[in-house]
C-alpha positions as CSV (number, residue, x, y, z in Angstrom):
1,X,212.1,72.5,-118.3
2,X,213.0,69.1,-119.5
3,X,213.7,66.5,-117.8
4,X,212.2,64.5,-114.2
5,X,211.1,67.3,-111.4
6,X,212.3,67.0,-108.2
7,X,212.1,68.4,-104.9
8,X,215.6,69.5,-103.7
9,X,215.7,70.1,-99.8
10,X,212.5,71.7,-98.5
11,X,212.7,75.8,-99.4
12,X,208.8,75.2,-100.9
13,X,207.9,74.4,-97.3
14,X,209.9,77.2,-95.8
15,X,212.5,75.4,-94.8
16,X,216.0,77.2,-94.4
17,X,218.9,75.2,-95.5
18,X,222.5,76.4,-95.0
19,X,226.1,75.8,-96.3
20,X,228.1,74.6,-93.1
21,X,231.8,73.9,-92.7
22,X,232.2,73.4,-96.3
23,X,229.6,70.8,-96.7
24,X,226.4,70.9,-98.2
25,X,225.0,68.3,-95.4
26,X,222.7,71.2,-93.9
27,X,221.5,72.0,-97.3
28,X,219.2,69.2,-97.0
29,X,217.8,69.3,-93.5
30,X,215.3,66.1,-92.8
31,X,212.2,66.4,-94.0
32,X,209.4,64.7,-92.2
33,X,205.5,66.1,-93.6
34,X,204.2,65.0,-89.9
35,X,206.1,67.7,-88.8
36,X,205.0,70.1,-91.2
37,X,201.5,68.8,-90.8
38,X,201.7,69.7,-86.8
39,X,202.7,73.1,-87.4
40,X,200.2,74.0,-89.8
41,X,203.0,74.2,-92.3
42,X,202.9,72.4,-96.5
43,X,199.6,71.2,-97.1
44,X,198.6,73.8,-99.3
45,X,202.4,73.0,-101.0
46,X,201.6,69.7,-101.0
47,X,197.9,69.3,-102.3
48,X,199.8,71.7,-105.8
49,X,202.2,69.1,-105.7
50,X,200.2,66.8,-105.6
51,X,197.8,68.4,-108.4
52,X,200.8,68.9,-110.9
53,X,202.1,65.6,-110.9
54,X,198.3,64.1,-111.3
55,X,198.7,66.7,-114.8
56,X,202.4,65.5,-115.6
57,X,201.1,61.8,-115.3
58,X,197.9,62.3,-117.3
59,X,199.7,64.3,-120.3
60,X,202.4,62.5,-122.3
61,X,203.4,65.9,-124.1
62,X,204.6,67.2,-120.7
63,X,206.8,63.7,-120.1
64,X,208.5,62.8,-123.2
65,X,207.4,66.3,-126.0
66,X,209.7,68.1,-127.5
67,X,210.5,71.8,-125.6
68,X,209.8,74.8,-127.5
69,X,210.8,78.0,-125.7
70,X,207.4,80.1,-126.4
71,X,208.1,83.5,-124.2
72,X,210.6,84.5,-121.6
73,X,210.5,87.5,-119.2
74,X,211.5,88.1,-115.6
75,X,209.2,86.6,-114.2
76,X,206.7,84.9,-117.0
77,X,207.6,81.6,-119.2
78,X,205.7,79.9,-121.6
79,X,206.8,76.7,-123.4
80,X,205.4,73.9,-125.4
81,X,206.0,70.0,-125.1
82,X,204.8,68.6,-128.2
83,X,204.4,64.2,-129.1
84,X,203.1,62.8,-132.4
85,X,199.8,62.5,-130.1
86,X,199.7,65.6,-127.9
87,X,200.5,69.3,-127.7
88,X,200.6,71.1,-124.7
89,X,201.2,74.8,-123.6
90,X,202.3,75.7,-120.3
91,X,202.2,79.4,-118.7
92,X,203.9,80.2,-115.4
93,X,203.9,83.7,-113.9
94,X,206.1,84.1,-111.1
95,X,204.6,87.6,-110.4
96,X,202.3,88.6,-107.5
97,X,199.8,90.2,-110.0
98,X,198.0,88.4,-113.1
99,X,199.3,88.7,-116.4
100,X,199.1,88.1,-119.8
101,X,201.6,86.5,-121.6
102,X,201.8,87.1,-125.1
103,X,202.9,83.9,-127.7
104,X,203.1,82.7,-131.2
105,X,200.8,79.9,-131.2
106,X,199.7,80.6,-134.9
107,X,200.5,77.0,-135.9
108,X,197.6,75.8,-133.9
109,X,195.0,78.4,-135.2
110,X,191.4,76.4,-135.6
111,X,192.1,74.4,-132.6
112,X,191.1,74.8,-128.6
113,X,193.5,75.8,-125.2
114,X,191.8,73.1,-122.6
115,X,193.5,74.1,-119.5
116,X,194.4,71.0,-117.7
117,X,195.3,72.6,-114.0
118,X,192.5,74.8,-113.7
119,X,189.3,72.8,-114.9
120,X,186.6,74.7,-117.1
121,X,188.9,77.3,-118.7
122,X,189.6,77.2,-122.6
123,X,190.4,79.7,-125.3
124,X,190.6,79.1,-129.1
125,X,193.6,79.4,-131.0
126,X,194.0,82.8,-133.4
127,X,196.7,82.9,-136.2
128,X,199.5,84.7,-134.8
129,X,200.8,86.3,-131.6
130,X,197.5,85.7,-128.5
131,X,198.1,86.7,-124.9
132,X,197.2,84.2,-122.3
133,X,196.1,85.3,-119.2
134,X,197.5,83.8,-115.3
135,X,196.5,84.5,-111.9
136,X,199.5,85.8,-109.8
137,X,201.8,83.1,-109.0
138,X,200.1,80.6,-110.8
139,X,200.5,78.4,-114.1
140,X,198.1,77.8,-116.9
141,X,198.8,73.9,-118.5
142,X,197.3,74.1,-122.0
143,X,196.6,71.2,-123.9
144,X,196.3,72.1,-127.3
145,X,192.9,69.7,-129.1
């Protein structure tokens, strides 16, 4: 979605956080990664952190583009950020299974998907509706050359 991500109180680590008394104090227990670390808990989380913000900083289209709403299911999104410079396609499936997700990307027919979070994929652009396909739980970040 638009806008900065953030991180909100520690649920990506497995970290329970509950409404007490009214306040929302406990939704946002401390977070300290040593402690994580120690019991074998977050690296994996953080190293995919880690890899999408090196992505978001290396790709203007996914900081400042313009959103596009490409597909939309229960538990598939597609969308594109698009700058006078850039074009890029991302794919998330929130599914335990691959997928494909299906998407209009006719107006970039001629040109090349360059898959920026998983090195060495690609796929060339076909007029009209193309199904993309991602590994369960996963994303596909497409820039668009």
């Amino acid at each position: 979605m638009p806008g900065i991500p953030s991180v909100y109180y520690g649920s990506e680590f497995g970290i329970d956080g509950k409404k007490q008394n009214g306040s929302d104090a406990a939704l946002r227990p401390p977070l300290d990664p040593r402690m994580l670390a120690a019991q074998g808990q977050g690296q994996d989380v953080a190293s995919t952190i880690a890899r999408l913000s090196a992505v978001r900083a290396a790709a203007p289209a996914l900081r400042t583009g313009d959103y596009t709403q490409l597909a939309v299911s229960a538990k598939q999104l597609a969308f594109l950020r698009t700058t006078p410079e850039q074009s890029a396609a991302v794919f998330i499936n929130a599914s335990d299974k691959p997928c494909g997700v299906e998407c209009d990307l006719g107006g970039f027919a001629g040109k090349t998907l360059r898959d920026l979070l998983n090195p060495g994929w690609s796929q060339p652009v076909t007029s009209g509706k193309m199904t993309v396909n991602v590994d369960g739980n996963w994303a596909r970040i497409l820039e668009i050359a």
